[in-house]
C-alpha positions in Angstrom: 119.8 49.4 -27.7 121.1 52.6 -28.7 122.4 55.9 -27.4 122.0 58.9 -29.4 125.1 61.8 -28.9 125.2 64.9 -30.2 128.6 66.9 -30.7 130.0 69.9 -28.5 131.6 73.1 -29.9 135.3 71.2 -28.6 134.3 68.6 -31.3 133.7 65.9 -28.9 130.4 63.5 -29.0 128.1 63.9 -25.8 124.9 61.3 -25.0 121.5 62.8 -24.4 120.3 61.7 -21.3 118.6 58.3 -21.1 114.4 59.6 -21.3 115.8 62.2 -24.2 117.8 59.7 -26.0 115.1 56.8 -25.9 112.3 59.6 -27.4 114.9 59.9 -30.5 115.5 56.5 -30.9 111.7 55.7 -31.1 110.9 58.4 -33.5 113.3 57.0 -35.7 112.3 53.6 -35.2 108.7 54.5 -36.3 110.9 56.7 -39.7 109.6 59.9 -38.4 111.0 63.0 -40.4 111.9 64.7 -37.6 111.0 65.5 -33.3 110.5 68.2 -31.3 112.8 68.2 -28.2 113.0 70.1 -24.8 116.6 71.0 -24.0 117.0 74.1 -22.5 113.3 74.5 -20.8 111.2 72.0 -19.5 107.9 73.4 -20.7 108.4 73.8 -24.5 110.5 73.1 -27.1 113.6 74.3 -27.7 115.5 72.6 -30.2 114.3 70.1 -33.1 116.1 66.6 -34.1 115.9 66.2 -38.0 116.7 62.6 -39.5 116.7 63.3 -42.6 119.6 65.6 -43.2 122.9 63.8 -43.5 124.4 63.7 -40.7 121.2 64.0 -38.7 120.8 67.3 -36.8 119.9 69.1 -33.7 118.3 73.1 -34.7 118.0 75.1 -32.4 114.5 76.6 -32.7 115.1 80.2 -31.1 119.1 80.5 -33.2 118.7 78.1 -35.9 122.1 76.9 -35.0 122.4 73.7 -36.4 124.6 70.6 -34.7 125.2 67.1 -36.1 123.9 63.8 -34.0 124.5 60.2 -34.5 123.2 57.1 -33.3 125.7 55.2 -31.4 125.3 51.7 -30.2 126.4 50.4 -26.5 128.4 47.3 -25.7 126.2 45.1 -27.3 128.0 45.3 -30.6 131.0 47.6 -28.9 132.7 49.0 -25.6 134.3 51.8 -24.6 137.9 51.7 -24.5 139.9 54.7 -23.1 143.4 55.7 -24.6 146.4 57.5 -24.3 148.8 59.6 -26.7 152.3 59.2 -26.5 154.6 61.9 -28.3 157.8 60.0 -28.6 156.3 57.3 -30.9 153.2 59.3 -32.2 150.6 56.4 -31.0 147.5 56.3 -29.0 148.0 53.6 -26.5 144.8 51.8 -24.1 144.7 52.1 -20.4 144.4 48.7 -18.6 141.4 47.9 -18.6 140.5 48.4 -14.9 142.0 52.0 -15.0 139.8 52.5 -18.5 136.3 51.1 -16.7 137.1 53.6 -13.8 137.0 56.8 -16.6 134.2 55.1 -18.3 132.3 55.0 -15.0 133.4 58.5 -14.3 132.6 59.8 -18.1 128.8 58.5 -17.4 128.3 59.7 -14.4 129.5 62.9 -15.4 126.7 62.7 -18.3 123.8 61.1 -17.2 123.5 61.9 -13.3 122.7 64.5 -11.3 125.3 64.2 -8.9 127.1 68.0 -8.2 130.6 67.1 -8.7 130.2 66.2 -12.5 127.5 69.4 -13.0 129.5 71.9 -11.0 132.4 72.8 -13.6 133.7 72.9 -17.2 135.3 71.0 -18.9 133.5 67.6 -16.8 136.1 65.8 -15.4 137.1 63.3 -12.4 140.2 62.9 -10.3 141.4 59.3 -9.2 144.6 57.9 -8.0 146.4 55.5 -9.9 149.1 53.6 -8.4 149.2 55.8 -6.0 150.0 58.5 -8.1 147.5 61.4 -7.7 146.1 62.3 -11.3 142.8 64.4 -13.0 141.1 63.9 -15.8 139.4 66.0 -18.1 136.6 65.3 -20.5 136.0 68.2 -22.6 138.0 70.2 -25.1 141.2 67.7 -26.2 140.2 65.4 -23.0 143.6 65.4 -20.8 145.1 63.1 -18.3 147.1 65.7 -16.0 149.5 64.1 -13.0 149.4 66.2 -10.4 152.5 66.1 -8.8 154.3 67.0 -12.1 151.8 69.3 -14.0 152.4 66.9 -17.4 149.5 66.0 -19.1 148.6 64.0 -21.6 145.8 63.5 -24.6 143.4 61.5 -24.0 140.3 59.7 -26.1 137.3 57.5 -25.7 136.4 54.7 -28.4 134.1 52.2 -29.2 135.0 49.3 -29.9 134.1 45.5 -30.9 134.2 43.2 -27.7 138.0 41.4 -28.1 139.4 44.0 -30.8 141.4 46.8 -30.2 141.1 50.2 -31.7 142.8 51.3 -35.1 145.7 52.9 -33.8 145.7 52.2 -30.2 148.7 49.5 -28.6 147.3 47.7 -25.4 150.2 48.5 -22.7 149.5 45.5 -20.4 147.0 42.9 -19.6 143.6 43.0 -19.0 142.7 41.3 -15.8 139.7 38.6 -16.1 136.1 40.3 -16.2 134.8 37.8 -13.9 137.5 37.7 -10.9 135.1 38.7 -7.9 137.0 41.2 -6.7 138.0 43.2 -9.3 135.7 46.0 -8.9 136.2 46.8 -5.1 140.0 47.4 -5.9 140.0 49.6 -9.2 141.2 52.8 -6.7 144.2 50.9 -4.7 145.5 49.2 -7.3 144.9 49.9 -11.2 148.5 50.6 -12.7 149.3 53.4 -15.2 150.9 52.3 -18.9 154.3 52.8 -18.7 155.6 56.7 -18.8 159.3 55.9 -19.7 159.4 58.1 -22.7 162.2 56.4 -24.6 161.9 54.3 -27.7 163.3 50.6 -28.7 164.8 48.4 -25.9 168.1 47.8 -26.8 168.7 44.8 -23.8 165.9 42.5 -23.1 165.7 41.5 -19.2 167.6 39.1 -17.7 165.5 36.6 -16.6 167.7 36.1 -13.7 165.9 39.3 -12.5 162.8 37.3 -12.2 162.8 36.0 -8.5 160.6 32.7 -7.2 157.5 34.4 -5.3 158.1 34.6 -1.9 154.5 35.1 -0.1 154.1 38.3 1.5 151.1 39.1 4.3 151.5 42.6 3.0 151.3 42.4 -0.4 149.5 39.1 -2.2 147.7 40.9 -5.5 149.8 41.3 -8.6 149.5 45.4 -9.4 148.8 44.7 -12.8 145.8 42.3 -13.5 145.3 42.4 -9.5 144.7 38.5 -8.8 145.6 37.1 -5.7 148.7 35.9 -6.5 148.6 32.9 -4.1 148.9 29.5 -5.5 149.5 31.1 -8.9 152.8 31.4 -11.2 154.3 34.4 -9.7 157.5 36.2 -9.2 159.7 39.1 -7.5 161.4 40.9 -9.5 165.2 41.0 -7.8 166.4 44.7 -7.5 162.9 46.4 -6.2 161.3 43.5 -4.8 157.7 44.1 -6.3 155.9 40.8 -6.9 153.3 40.0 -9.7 152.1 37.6 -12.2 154.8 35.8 -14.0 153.0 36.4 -17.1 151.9 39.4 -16.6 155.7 41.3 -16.0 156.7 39.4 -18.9 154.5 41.1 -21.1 155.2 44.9 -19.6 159.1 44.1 -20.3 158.2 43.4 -24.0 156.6 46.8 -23.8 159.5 48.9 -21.4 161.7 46.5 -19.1 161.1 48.4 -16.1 158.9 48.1 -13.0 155.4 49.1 -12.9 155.7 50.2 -9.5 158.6 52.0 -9.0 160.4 52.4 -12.8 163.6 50.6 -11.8 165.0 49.6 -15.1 165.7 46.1 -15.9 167.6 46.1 -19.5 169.4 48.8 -21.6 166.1 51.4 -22.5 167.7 53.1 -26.3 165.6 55.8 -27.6 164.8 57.0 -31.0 166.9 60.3 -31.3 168.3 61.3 -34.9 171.7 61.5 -35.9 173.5 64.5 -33.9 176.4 65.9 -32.2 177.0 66.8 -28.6 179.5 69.3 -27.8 180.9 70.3 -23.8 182.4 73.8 -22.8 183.4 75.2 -19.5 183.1 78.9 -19.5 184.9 80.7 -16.7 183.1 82.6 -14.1 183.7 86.4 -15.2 184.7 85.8 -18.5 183.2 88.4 -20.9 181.1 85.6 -22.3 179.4 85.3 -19.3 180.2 87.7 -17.0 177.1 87.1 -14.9 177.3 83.3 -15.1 174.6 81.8 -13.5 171.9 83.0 -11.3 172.2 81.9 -8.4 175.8 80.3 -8.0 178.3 83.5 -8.3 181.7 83.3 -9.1 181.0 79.8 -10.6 182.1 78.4 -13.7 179.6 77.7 -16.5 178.7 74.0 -17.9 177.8 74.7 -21.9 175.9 72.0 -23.5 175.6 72.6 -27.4 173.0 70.0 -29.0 173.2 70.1 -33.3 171.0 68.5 -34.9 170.9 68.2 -39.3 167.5 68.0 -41.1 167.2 64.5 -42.7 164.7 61.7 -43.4 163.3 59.6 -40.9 163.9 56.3 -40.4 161.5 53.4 -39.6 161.5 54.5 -35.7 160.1 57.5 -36.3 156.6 58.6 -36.8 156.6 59.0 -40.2 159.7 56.8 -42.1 161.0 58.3 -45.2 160.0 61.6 -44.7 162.0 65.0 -44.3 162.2 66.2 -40.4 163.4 69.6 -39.4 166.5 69.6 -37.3 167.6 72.1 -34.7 170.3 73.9 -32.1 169.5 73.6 -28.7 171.6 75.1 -26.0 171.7 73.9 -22.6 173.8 75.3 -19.0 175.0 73.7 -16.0 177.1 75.1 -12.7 180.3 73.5 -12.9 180.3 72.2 -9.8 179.9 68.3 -8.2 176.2 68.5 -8.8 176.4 69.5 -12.2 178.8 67.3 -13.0 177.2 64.5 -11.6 174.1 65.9 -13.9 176.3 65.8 -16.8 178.3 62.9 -17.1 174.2 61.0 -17.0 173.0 63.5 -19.6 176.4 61.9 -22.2 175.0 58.3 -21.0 171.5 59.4 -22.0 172.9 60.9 -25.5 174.5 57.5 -26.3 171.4 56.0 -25.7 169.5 58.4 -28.1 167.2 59.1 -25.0 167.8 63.2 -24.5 166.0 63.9 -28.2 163.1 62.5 -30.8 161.1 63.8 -33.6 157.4 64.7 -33.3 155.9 67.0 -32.6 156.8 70.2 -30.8 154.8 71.0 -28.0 155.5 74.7 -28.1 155.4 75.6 -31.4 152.7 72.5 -32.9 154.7 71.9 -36.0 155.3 68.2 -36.9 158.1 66.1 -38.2 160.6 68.2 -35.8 163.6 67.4 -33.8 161.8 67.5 -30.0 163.0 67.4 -26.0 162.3 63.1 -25.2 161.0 64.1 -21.4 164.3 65.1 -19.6 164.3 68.6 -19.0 167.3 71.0 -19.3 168.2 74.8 -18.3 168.3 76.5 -21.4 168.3 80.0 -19.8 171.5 81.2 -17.5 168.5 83.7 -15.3 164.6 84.0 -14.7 164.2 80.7 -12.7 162.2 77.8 -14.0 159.0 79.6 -15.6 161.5 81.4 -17.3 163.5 77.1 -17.9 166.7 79.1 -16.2 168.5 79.3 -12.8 167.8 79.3 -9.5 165.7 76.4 -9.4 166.3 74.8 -5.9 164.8 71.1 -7.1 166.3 71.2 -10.9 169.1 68.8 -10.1 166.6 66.3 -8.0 164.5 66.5 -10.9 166.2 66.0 -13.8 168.2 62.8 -12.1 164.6 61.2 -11.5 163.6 61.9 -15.3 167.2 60.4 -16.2 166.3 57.3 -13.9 162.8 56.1 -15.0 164.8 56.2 -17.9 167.0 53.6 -16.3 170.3 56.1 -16.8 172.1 56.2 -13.4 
């Protein structure tokens, strides 16, 4: 059986209905030259499908604007599979595979139904909860997996792939559970797990397996999070600080990947980044000093915290997107009140930097430009005034922030 797609203005392939994409698929069964379709009104045509251009195409009768289609097999010879893109190590990663069924149920729906919800806006999308984590998804344009608590967002994709293969480019994060446990599909909304969202590069330390607790059963909680088995009368354990259970096997393989929990990102292990050679200078600028003589906004007659980050242009090395090639360094300055607070916030932004966690090359976000020295994911006030849309002070929940980022990155 096949599906025939044609492509959107944002690049992206879209199916035909099922009665539209069966007409095409019999035409060029029989080697018709081309059909006459309705698309935009039911009572004549409106557009024309022409097989024997290369790639086929989709003319609009009334424009002449021309589209490419393709014919597209289902999961006969391939299934979908639903990734991720990861800026620190310039890879698209899969979604366990409940979480990448629940998007693939979503995608179709949004395509081939008639429900409201997936007609009613642009770009098509659906919002789930993973872990209970709140996030949206959008299917148009780049495709973006936005959480909603924090406003980051991520790239996403759909491919097809051959059943037991993974795609070119794409690293599975964590196990797939088995297709034919019974009740699988009644829990893909409580308890499908996100890949990990450490954003940090090698591990340096691997776990102790000391942190790897006998199972203790628990009325509360008997599913592992990952593969989500019962995990009564199976090989399972609790990891010691957090207390999570799951599959033995299965928090094995998510430490080889980032040795910290699933759940909760308590770190288990040294987490080591992939930032380039650098230097990290401290200041402390007095309050009403010409230098600053406003200091910052929002704590007067307070000293000032300087933070100079210096980074040389060089060659990368092999953990970095592209090894042997020239990256663009860069000067980055950051401020913090000099008070307990930001003290505390500095003295785990030096831990960080001898981690090589604060910086990586990639790709800037704000400017686009590749092979540059880049912010790894914890975020610093480079502005002494404006507040954060302006990434300065007063920022009431900067300091509560920034020690979370610093912890999933197990610096504490």
């Amino acid at each position: 059986m096949a599906v025939w797609e044609w492509l959107t203005d944002a690049m992206l392939w879209k199916p035909y209905n099922s009665v539209l994409s069966d007409s095409i698929e019999a035409s060029f069964q029989v080697q018709q030259p081309s059909l006459d379709v309705c698309i935009t009104s039911p009572s004549a045509p409106t557009h024309s499908i022409t097989f024997q251009s290369i790639p086929p195409c989709q003319i609009n009768r009334n424009t002449q604007q021309s589209r490419p289609v393709r014919r597209n097999v289902d999961a006969q010879s391939g299934i979908a599979e639903w990734q991720w893109w990861e800026d620190e190590s310039q890879r698209w990663h899969a979604y366990d595979v409940l979480i990448s069924s629940q998007i693939e149920i979503a995608w179709g729906q949004g395509h081939n139904s008639t429900n409201a919800y997936f007609q009613a806006s642009t770009p098509g999308g659906v919002s789930l909860r993973i872990h209970h984590r709140k996030y949206t998804i959008l299917f148009e344009a780049d495709g973006l997996q936005t959480n909603l608590s924090t406003g980051f967002s991520r790239k996403i994709r759909r491919r097809v792939v051959s059943p037991g293969t993974a795609a070119a480019g794409a690293t599975p994060v964590v196990p797939a559970a088995s297709p034919s446990a019974p009740h699988v599909s009644s829990l893909l909304q409580a308890h499908s797990v996100p890949a990990p969202s450490v954003a940090a590069g090698a591990v340096s330390e691997a776990y102790d397996p000391a942190d790897l607790h006998p199972y203790v059963e628990n009325s509360d909680c008997n599913e592992c999070p990952i593969c989500v088995m019962d995990l009564r009368g199976r090989n399972a354990a609790m990891l010691a600080k957090c207390r999570h259970l799951f599959c033995k096997d299965c928090i094995i393989r998510w430490f080889e990947t980032r040795p910290t929990c699933p759940i909760c990102n308590m770190a288990y292990g040294v987490i080591t980044g992939t930032q380039p050679d650098g230097t990290m200078s401290v200041r402390i600028i007095r309050a009403g000093s010409p230098e600053f003589a406003s200091g910052l906004e929002g704590f007067p007659g307070v000293d000032v915290i300087v933070i100079q980050y210096n980074f040389p242009s060089g060659i990368q090395g092999p953990e970095h997107p592209s090894p042997g090639c020239p990256y663009t360094g860069t000067r980055r300055v950051a401020y913090l009140p000099y008070t307990k607070e930001g003290e505390d916030v500095l003295n785990l932004l030096k831990i960080a930097w001898d981690r090589r966690l604060l910086f990586s090359v990639g790709t800037s976000i704000t400017t686009g430009r590749r092979d540059v020295v880049t912010w790894s994911g914890v975020h610093h006030k480079t502005s002494t005034w404006g507040g954060p849309t302006n990434f300065g002070y007063p920022d009431s929940t900067y300091f509560a922030r920034v020690k979370a980022e610093l912890s999933e990155k197990g610096v504490r």
